[in-house]
Residue, then its C-alpha position, 0 to 999 in steps of 0.5 A: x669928895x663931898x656933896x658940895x664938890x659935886x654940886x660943883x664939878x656936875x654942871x662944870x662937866x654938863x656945861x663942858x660937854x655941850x660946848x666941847x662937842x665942836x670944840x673939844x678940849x674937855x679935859x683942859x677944864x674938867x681935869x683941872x677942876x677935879x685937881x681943885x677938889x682934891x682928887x690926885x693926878x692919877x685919879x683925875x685923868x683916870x675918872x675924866x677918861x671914863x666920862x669922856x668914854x660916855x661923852x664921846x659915846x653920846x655925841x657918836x651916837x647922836x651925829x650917826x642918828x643924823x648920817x654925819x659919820x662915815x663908818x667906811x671912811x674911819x676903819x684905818x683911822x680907829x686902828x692907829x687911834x686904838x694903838x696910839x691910845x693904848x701906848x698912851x695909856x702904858x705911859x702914863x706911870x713913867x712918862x710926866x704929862x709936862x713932857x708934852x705940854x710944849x709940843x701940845x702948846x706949839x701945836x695948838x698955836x700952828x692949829x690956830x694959824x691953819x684953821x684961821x685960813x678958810x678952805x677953799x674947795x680945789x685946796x682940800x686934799x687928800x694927804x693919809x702919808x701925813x694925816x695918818x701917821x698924825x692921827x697915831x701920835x695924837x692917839x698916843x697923847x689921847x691914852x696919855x692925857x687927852x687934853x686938847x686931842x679932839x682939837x688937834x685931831x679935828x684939825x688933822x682931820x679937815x686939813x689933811x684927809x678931806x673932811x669938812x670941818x663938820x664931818x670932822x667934828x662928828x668923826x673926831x667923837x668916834x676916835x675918841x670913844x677908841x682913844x678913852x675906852x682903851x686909857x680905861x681899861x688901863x687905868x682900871x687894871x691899874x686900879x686909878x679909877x673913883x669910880x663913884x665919881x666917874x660914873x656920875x660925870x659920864x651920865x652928866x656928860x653923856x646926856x650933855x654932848x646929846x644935847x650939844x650935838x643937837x644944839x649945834x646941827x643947825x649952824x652953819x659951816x662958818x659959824x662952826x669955823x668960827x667957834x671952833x677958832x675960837x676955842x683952838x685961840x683960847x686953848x692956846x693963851x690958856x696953854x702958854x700962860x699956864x702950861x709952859x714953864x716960863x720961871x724954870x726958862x729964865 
């Protein structure tokens, strides 16, 4: 990669990282831009996940600083995220990730649906029979690829096992710190990391989702809503009109 495709993928990364701390989706934009500057698929999701290790880690850091996670709350659910991840991950080398960009498109446009409905206080409940065995198999997709997972989980989070849409922001950090760490060490054992390169996006992107979580602490919960739908509806249009197979259907 050459001086000139840093100069590119490095702001793309900063940038991306400041907003996805409430959107997620991260590695809908920066895999495919490193798929652009030449890197293979293998590389791409390999390198991405060492800087989302770092992005995630920044923003846990900094929404724990501020009391916005919950530690005792996350113990069951850091347990299923490490096993997803770490199947996820043993499936990269034999599992194509087009395998699963239907069930992630289906889920993201039924996300939409769930988070344009606004959550009245006496409808959130407590679901784990539904919200755990879900955390697991985004787990799963997190180690595999991860694109879209901090969206989905977010949701799975708020709808399921009672947290607000802001608790579950910042808790959905700390499983993707679990989820990426694990997909690392794989991949490293695998020897599919360019390291030079991934390591100067997890120092773009760590100081970048710093900067995102103290950006977003002020806004308001209905302000958080409509961002975060708003980037659930654009994932969706951008996984039908990309992701999905539309020539080899017709």
């Amino acid at each position: 990669m050459t001086l000139l495709d840093l100069l590119i993928l490095l702001p793309v990364a900063f940038l991306t990282s400041v907003v996805s701390v409430v959107t997620g989706a991260t590695s809908l934009i920066t895999v495919p831009v490193m798929l652009l500057l030449g890197m293979s698929a293998p590389e791409a999701i390999a390198s991405n996940m060492v800087a989302l290790t770092a992005l995630s880690l920044g923003a846990s850091m900094q929404y724990h600083k501020g009391g916005e996670i919950q530690p005792e709350r996350l113990k069951t659910l850091t347990v299923l995220t490490l096993l997803g991840s770490l199947l996820g991950a043993l499936m990269v080398g034999w599992l194509p990730v087009k395998a699963l960009k239907g069930v992630v498109v289906g889920a993201m446009l039924l996300m939409a649906v769930v988070v344009l409905r606004p959550i009245r206080t006496t409808q959130v409940q407590y679901r784990p029979q539904v919200g755990h065995p879900l955390t697991f198999l985004l787990g799963v997709y997190g180690g595999l690829f991860s694109g879209g997972y901090v969206t989905l989980l977010t949701v799975v989070f708020q709808h399921t096992l009672g947290f607000s849409l802001r608790e579950a922001v910042a808790s959905t950090k700390w499983m993707n710190v679990c989820s990426s760490l694990v997909a690392v060490v794989v991949f490293t054992l695998q020897e599919q990391v360019v390291w030079p390169i991934a390591l100067l996006m997890a120092v773009t992107m760590f100081f970048g989702a710093r900067a995102g979580v103290v950006w977003t602490r002020g806004w308001s919960e209905a302000t958080l809503r409509r961002v975060f739908t708003f980037a659930v509806l654009l994932l969706a249009a951008r996984a039908l009109v990309m992701d999905v197979p539309w020539a080899e259907m017709f």
